[in-house]
C-alpha positions as CSV (number, residue, x, y, z in Angstrom):
1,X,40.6,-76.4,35.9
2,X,39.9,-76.3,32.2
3,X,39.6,-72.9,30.7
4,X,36.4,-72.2,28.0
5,X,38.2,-71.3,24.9
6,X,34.3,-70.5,23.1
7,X,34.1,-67.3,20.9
8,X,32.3,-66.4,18.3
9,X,31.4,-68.4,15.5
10,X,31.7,-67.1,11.6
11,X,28.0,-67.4,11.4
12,X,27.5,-65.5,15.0
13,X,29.7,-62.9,13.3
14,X,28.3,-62.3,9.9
15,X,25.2,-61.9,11.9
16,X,26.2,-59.3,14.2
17,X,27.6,-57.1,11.7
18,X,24.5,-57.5,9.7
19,X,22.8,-56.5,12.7
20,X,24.9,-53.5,13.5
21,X,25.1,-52.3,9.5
22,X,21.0,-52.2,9.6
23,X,21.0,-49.8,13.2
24,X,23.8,-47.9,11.4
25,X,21.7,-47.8,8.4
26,X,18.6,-46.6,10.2
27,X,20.3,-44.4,12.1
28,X,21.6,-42.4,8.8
29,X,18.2,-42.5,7.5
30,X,16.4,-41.1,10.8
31,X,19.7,-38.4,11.0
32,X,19.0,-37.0,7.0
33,X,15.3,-37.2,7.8
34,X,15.4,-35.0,10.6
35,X,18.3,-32.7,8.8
36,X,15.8,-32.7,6.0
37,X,12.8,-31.7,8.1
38,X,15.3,-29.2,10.1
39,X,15.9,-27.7,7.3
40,X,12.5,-27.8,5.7
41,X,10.7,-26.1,8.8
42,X,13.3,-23.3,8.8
43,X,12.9,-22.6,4.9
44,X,9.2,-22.3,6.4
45,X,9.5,-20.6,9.0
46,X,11.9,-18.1,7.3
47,X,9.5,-17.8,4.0
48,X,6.5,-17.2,6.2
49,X,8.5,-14.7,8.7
50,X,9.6,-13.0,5.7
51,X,5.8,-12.5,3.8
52,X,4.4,-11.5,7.0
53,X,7.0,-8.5,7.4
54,X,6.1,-7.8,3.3
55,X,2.2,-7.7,4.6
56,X,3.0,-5.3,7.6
57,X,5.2,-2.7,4.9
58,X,2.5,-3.2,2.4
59,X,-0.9,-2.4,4.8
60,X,1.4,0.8,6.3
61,X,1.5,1.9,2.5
62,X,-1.7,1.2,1.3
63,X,-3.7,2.4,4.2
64,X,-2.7,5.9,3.9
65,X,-3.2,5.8,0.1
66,X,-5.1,9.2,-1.0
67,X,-4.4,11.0,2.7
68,X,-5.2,14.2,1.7
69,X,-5.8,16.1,5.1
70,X,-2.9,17.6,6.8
71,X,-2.1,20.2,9.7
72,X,0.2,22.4,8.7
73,X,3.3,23.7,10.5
74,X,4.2,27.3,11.7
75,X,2.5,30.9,11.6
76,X,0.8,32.0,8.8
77,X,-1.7,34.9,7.7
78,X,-5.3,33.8,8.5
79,X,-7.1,30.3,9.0
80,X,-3.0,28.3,8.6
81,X,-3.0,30.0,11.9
82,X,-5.2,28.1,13.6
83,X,-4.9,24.5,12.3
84,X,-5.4,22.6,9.4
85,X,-5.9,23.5,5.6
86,X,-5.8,22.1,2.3
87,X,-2.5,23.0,0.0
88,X,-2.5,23.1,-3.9
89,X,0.0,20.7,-3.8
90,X,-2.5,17.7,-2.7
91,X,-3.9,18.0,-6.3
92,X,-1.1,16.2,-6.9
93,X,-2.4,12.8,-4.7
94,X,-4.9,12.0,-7.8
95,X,-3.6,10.4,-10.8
96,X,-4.8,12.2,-13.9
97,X,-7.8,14.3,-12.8
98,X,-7.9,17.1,-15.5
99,X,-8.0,14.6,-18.5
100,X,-10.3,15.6,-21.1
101,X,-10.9,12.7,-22.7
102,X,-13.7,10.9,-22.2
103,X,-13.9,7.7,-19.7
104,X,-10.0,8.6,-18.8
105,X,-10.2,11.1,-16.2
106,X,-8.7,9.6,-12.7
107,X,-8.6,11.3,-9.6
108,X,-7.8,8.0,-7.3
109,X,-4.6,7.8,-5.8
110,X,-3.3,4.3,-7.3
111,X,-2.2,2.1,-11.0
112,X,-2.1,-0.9,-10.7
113,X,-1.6,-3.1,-13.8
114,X,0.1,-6.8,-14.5
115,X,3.8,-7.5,-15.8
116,X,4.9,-9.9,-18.4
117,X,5.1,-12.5,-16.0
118,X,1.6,-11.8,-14.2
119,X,2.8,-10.2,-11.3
120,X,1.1,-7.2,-10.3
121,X,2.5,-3.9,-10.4
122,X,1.3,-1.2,-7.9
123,X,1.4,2.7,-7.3
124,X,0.2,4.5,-5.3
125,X,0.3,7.9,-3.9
126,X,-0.2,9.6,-0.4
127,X,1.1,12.7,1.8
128,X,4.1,12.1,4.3
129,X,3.4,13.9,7.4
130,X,6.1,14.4,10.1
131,X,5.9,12.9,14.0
132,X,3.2,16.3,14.7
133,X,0.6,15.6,11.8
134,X,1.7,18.1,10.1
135,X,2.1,17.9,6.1
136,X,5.8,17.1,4.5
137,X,5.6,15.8,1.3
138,X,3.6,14.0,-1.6
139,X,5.1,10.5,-2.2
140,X,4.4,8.0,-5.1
141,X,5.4,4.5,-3.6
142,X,5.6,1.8,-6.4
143,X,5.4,-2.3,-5.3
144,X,6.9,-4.6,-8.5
145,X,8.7,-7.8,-9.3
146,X,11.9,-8.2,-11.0
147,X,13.4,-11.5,-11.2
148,X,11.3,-13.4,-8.3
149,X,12.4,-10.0,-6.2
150,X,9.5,-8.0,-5.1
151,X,10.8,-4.3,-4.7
152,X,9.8,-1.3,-3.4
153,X,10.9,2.0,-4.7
154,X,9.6,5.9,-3.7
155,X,9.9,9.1,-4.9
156,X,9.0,12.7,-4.0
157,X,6.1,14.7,-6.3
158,X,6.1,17.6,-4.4
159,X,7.9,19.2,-1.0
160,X,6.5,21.8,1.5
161,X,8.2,24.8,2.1
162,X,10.9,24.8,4.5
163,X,11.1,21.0,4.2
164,X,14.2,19.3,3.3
165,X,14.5,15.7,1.7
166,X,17.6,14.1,3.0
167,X,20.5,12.1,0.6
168,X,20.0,8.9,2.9
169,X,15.8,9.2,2.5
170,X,14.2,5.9,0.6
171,X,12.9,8.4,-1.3
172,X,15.3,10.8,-2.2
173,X,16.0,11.5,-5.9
174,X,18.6,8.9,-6.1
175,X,17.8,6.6,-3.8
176,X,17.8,2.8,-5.1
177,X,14.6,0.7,-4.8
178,X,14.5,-1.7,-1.6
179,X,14.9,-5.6,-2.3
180,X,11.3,-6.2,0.2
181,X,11.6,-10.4,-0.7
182,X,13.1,-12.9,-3.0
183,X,11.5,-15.9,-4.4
184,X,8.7,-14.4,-4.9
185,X,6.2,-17.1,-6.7
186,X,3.3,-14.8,-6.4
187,X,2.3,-11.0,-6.4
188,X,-1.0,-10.3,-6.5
189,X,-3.2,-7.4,-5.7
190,X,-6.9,-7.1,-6.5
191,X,-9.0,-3.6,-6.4
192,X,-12.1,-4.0,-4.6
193,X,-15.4,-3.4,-7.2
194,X,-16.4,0.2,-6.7
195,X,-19.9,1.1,-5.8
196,X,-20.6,-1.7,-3.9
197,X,-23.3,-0.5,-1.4
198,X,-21.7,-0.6,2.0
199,X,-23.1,-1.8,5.0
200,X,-22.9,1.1,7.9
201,X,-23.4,1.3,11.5
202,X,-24.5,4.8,12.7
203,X,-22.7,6.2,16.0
204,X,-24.3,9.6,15.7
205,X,-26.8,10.6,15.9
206,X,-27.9,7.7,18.2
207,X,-30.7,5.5,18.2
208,X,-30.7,5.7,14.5
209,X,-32.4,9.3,14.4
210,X,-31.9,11.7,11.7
211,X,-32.0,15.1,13.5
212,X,-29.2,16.6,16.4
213,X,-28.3,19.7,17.7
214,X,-25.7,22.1,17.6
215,X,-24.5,23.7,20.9
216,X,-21.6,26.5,20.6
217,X,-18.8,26.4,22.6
218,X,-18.5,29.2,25.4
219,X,-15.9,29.8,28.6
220,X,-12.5,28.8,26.8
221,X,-10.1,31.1,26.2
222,X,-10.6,32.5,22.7
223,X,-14.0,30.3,22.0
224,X,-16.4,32.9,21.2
225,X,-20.4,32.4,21.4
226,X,-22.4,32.6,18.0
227,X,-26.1,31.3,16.8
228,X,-26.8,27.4,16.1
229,X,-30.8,27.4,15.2
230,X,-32.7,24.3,13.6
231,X,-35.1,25.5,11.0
232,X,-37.5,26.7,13.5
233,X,-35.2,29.5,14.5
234,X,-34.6,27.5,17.9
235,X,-31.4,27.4,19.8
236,X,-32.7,25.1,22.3
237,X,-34.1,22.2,20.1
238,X,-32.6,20.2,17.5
239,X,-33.4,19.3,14.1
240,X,-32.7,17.6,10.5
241,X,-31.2,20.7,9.8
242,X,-28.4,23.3,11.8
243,X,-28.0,26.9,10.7
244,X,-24.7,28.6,12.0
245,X,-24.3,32.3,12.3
246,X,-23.3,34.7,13.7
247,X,-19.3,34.4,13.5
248,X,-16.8,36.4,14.8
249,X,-14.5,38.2,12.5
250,X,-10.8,38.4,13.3
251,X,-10.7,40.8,10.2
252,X,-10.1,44.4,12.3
253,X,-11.7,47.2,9.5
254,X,-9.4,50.2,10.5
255,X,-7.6,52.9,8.2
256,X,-4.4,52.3,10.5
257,X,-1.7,50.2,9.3
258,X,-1.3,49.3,12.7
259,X,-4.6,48.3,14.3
260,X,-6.3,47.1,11.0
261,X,-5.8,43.6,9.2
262,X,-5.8,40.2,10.2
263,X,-5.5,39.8,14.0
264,X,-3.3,36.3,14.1
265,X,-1.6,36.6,17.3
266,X,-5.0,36.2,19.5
267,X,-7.8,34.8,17.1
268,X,-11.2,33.9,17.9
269,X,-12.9,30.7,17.4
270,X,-16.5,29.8,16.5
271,X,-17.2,25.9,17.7
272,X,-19.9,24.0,17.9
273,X,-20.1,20.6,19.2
274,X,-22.5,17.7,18.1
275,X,-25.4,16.3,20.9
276,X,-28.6,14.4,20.1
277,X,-31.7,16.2,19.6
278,X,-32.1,17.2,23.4
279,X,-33.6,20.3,24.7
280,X,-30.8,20.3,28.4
281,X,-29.2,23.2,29.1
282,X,-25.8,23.5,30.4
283,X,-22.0,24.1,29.1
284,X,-20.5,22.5,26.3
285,X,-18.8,19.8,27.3
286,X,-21.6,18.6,29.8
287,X,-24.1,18.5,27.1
288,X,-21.1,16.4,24.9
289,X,-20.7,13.8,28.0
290,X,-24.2,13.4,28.4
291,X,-25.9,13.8,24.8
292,X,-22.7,12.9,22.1
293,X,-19.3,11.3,23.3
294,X,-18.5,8.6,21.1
295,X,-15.4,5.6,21.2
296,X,-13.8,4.9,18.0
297,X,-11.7,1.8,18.0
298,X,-8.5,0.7,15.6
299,X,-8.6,-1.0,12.7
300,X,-12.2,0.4,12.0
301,X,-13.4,2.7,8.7
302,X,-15.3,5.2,9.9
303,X,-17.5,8.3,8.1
304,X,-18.4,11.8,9.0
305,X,-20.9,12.5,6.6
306,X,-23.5,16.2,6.0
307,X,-25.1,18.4,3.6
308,X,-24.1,21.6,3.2
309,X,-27.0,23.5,2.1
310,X,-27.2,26.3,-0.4
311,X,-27.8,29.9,0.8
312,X,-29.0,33.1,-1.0
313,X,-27.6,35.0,-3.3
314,X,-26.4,38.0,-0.7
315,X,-24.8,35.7,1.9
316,X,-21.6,37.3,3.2
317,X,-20.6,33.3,3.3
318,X,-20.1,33.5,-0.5
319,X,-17.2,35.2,0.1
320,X,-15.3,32.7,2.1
321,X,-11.4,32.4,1.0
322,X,-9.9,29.1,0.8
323,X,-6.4,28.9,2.8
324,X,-7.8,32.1,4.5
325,X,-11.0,31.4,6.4
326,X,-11.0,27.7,8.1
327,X,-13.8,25.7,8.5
328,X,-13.5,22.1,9.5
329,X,-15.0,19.2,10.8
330,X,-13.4,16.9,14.1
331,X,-13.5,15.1,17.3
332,X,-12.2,16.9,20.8
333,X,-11.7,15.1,23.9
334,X,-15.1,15.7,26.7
335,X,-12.4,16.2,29.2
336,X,-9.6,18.7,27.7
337,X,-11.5,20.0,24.4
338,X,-8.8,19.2,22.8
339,X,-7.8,17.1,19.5
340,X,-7.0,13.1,20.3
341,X,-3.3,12.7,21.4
342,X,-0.8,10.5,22.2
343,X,2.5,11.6,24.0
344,X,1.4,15.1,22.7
345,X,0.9,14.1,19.2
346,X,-2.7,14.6,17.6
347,X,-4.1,11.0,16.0
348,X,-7.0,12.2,15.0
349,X,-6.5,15.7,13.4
350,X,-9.6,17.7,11.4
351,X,-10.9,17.8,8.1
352,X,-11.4,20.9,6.4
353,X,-14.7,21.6,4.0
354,X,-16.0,24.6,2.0
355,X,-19.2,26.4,2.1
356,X,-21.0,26.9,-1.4
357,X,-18.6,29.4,-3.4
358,X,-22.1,30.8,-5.3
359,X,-25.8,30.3,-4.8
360,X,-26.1,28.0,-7.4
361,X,-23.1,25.2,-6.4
362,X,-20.7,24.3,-4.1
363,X,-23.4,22.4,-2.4
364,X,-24.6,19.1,-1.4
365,X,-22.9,16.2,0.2
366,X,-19.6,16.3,2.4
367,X,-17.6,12.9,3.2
368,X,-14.7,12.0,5.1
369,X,-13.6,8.7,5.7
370,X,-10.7,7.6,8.5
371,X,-9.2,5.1,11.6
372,X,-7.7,5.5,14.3
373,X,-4.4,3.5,15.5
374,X,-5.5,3.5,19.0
375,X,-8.8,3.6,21.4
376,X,-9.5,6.8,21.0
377,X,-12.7,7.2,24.1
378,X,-15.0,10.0,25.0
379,X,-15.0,12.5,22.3
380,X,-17.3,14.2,20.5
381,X,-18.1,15.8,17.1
382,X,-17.3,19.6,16.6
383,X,-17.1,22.3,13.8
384,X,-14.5,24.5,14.1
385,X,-14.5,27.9,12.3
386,X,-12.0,30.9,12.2
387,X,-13.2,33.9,9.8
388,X,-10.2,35.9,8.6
389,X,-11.7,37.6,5.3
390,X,-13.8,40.7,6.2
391,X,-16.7,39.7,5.2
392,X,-17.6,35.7,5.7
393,X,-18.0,36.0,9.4
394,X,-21.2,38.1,8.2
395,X,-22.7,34.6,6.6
396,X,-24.2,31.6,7.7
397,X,-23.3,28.4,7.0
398,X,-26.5,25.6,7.0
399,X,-25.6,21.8,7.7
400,X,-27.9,18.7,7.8
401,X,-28.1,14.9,7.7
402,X,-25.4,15.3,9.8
403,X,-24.2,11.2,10.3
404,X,-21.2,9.4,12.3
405,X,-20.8,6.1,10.7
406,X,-19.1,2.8,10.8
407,X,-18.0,1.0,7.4
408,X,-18.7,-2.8,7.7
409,X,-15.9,-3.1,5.0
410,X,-15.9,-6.9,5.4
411,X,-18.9,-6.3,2.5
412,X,-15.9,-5.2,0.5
413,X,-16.4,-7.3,-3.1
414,X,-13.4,-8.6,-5.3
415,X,-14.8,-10.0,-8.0
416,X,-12.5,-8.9,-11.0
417,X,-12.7,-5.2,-11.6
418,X,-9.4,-3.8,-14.0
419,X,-9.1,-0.3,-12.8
420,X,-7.0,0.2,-16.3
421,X,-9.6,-1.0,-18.6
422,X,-11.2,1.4,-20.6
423,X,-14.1,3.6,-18.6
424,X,-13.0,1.9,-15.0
425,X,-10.8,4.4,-15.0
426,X,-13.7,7.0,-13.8
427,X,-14.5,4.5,-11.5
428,X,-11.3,3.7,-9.4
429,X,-12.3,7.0,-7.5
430,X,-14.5,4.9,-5.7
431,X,-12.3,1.7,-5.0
432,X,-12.4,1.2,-1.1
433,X,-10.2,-2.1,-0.5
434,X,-7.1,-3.7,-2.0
435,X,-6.5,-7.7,-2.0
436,X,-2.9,-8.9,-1.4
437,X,-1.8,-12.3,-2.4
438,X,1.4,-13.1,-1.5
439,X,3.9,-16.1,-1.6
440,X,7.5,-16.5,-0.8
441,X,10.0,-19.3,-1.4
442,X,12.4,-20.4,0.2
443,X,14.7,-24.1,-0.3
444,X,13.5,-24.3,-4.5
445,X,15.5,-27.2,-6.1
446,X,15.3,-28.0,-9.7
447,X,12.3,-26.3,-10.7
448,X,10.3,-26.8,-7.5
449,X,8.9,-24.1,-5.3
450,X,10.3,-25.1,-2.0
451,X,9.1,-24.3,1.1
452,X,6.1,-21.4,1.3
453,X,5.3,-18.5,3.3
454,X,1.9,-17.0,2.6
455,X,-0.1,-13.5,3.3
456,X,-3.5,-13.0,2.3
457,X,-5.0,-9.2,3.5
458,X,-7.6,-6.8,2.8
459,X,-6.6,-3.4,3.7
460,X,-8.8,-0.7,3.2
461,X,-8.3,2.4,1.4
462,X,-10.4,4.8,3.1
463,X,-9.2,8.4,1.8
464,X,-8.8,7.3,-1.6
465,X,-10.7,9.2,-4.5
466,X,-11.9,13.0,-4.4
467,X,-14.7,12.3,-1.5
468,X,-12.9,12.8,1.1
């Protein structure tokens, strides 16, 4: 038997490893490709992760810009007992609003001007409130750039009493700014043109009317009866217009030290919750159910709006005392009576207004603007008051064009308004919105941007300027 001595040829083996060098090649070129686009897509994913975590910091911090409202905590003489009340110290929110000179007064709550390198530069100011609503601090927060590192940096204006700032606190007096992103390519925040006639949606009172009614609330504990007539002197029928009177005092007029004063361990209430213009009889909360319960939803601007109308020159109301007597304006639950909460916390706190301090101003036109970070269902409008001062429970206190609305702040226009330039100033009181642009980098090579993550918000500014 003859054996086959064939192998392969030269020309059979200069073809095979031609063969094998132009897989091998492929194969190194498909390998870098897809370590390459590896690579690429987590630069992206990374850049884009990272600007959407700057855009969830950034709407927490401008949404609250201007908060001015706040509950405050413990006893104190008068209306702090009961609830909420403006402090001194929220003067403080607005920027410069005892200027003198003309066009550069400012009482919003924000600067915001460019670097050398056309990045913006943004502060803005706001109250810190602790886990129960109730007021801590005034902070001034301050977004910047500094080498393609957008930083965020705080510090403390003012302190309540009996609060105490701690060492490790981002905005304790030595605390270092917070690196928030690098390669940063752009940084840029736009103020919304002020003025710009809003669109709203009125919730109450319904059906578009202009007139409601007034119904005190009777048969809780310390919620005392008083007079809510329309300007026909009827307690029964609504109207354009509410007079309130009637008030109980908790101001006991006695020559003893020891029964007279200010009763603050069992203080009455005056409150009167907010139906349609309906003639029904029945308790307080049934009239609400029926006649006034509202839903707000999150991520919504909403408005209380009313006139508070002048009085005579004799009424006891004149003699209201700021951080004394309380007046204020909120929702409460159909159900409880109660404020909005969540695990026990209030989310929806009130706001507190003034009556006219003389005949002759003090009034006209109250606003409030807010949201709400959850559904907040079946409550309705009330006015609280607590008279403290011996004489104010004596007055009467007249409220029309009394209006629930909903801001359709997609109208919101960004069109090129400087809020540093010359008389804007005057005007940034009224600046609604701010526009973030935002750009990271990530995987840059010689010169190039790399890969990009991208944020582009609006985030409305509700509370800012002296409104509400």
């Amino acid at each position: 038997m003859k054996l086959s001595k064939a192998g392969f040829t030269l020309m059979e083996l200069l073809v095979y490893m031609a063969i094998v060098g132009i897989v091998v090649v492929i194969a190194g070129e498909a390998f870098s490709n897809s370590t390459k686009f590896r690579i690429r897509t987590d630069n992206m994913v990374r850049a884009t992760q990272e600007a959407e975590n700057v855009g969830m910091v950034f709407r927490e911090d401008v949404s609250q810009m201007g908060a001015k409202s706040s509950q405050e905590a413990g006893l104190a003489n008068g209306g702090a007992f009961y609830g909420v009340k403006f402090s001194e110290a929220n003067a403080k929110i607005y920027m410069d609003p005892d200027n003198i000179d003309a066009g550069k007064k400012d009482s919003s709550s924000f600067l915001l001007k460019k670097d050398d390198d056309d990045f913006s530069d943004l502060t803005i100011r706001r109250l810190r409130y602790d886990d129960n609503g109730y007021y801590q601090a005034i902070e001034e927060v301050r977004w910047y750039v500094v080498n393609k590192t957008l930083k965020r940096s705080c510090r403390i204006l003012e302190v309540a009493d009996g609060v105490t700032i701690e060492e490790s606190d981002p905005c304790a007096e030595n605390a270092s700014p917070v690196d928030m992103a690098s390669g940063v390519t752009i940084f840029n925040v736009e103020a919304a043109s002020p003025g710009v006639k809003e669109e709203m949606a009125q919730l109450f009172p319904p059906d578009n009317t202009d007139e409601f009614r007034l119904v005190p609330r009777v048969g809780d504990a310390n919620y005392v009866n008083f007079k809510a007539v329309n300007s026909m002197g009827s307690e029964i029928n609504g109207g354009s217009e509410i007079t309130l009177s009637g008030f109980t005092s908790n101001y006991v007029n006695s020559d003893d030290p020891a029964v007279g004063g200010i009763n603050t361990l069992n203080p009455n209430v005056n409150q009167a919750v907010a139906i349609k213009s309906e003639t029904g009889a029945g308790v307080w909360n049934g009239l609400c159910d029926q006649y006034g319960k509202m839903t707000l939803q999150p991520d919504m601007v909403y408005e209380i709006s009313f006139d508070v109308l002048s009085v005579n020159d004799d009424d006891k109301s004149l003699m209201f005392v700021p951080g004394t007597d309380h007046m204020s304006v909120g929702f409460r639950k159909v159900a409880t009576g109660d404020f909005a909460k969540v695990n026990d916390k209030v989310i929806l706190p009130d706001f507190l207004f003034f009556p006219p301090l003389d005949a002759t101003r003090g009034s006209g036109k109250r606003s409030m603007r807010f949201t709400v970070p959850e559904v907040v269902e079946n409550v309705c409008l009330a006015f609280t008051f607590a008279c403290y001062s011996p004489l104010v429970s004596q007055g009467q206190i007249r409220i029309g064009d009394l209006k629930v609305q909903q801001v359709a702040t997609a109208n919101y226009k960004f069109n090129g308004f400087d809020p540093e330039f010359g008389n804007n100033k005057r005007e940034k009181k009224n600046v609604k919105a701010l526009k973030l642009r935002l750009q990271v980098s990530r995987g840059a090579k010689n010169g190039g941007k790399g890969e990009t993550g991208d944020v582009d918000l609006i985030v409305a500014t509700p509370s800012n300027g002296p409104r509400d």
